[in-house]
N, C-alpha and C positions, 0 to 999 in steps of 0.2 A: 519497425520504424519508430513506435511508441516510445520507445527504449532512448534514442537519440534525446529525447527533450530532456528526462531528469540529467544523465549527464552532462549535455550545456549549463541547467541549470547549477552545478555543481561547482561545475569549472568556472562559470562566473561568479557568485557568488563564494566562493573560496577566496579568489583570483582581488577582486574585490576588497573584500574584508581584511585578507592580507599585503594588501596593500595600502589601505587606509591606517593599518597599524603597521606602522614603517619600525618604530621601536621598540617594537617586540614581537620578532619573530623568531619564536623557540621552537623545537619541537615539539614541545606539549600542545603548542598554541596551536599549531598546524593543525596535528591528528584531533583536538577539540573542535576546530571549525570546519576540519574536513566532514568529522561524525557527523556536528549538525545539520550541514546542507545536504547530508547522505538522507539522515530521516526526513528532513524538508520536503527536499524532494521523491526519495525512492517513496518511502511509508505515505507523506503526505500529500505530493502534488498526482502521483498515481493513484492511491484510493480516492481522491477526488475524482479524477479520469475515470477511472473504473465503478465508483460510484454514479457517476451519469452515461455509462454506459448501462449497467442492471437498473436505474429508475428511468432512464429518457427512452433510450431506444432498447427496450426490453425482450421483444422477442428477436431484434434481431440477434444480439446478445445471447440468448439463448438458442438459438439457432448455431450458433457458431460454436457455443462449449457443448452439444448434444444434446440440450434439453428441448425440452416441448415448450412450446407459444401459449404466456402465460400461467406457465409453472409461480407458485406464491411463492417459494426459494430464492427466485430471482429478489423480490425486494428486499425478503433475510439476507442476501448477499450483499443488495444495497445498504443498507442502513450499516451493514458492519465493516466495508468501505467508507462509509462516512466519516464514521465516529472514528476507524486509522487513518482518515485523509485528516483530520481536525487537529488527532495527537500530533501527528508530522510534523503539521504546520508549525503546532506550539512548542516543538522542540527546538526554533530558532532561539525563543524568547526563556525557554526554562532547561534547566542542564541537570546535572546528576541523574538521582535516583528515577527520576522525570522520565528519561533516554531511557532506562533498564527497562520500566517498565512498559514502556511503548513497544521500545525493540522484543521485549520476551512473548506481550502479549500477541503482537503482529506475528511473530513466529509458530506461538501457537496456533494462533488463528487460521496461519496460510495449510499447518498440518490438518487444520479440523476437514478444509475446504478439501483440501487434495483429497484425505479419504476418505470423503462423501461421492467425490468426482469418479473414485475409481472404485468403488463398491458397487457389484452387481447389482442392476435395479437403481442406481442413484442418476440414472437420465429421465426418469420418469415410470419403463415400464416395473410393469408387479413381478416379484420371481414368486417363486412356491414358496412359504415355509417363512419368508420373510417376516410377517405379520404376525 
């Protein structure tokens, strides 16, 4: 259902913009402001969202991706939602190399999280041999 908001956001904010600029709408100009409101909102206005879900409500949060209540990950998880909800946002206001770097960093980032997610042991309990 989370899902629903960034695409509104998109659609309006596209919808919007291109239509405020009535004399020039190219294609370039399209897929340029479609990109922005993509990072705005997917990168930005969701790592906000998911940032106050790992700092506010924390163990529920981790209760629902398998971790233990009050695991210190959860704020590492927070703060690095933050800092991709922050870039998002600044990706209305700054373009180029700006976008690359958001988009590749966030990309990376989402790989680190996934395979910590799914590494045996990465819910909390100990395996053997791990340590």
């Amino acid at each position: 259902m989370l899902i629903i908001i960034p695409i509104i956001v998109v659609a309006l904010g596209l919808g919007i913009h291109m239509f405020r600029r009535k004399q020039d709408r190219k294609r370039a100009v399209f897929t340029e402001e479609l990109t922005a409101w993509f990072l705005f909102a997917f990168v930005g206005l969701m790592g906000l969202f998911s940032f106050a879900g790992h700092a506010f409500v924390a163990d529920q949060t981790a209760d629902s991706i398998g971790f233990p209540a009050g695991n210190p990950f959860q704020f590492e998880v927070a703060v690095t939602n933050l800092a991709f909800g922050v870039l998002g946002l600044l990706c209305l206001r700054y373009r180029g190399l700006f976008w690359w770097a958001t988009g590749r960093h966030h990309h990376a980032a989402g790989g680190i999280r996934a395979d910590h997610c799914q590494r045996p042991g990465a819910a909390g309990e100990e395996t053997v041999g791990e340590r």
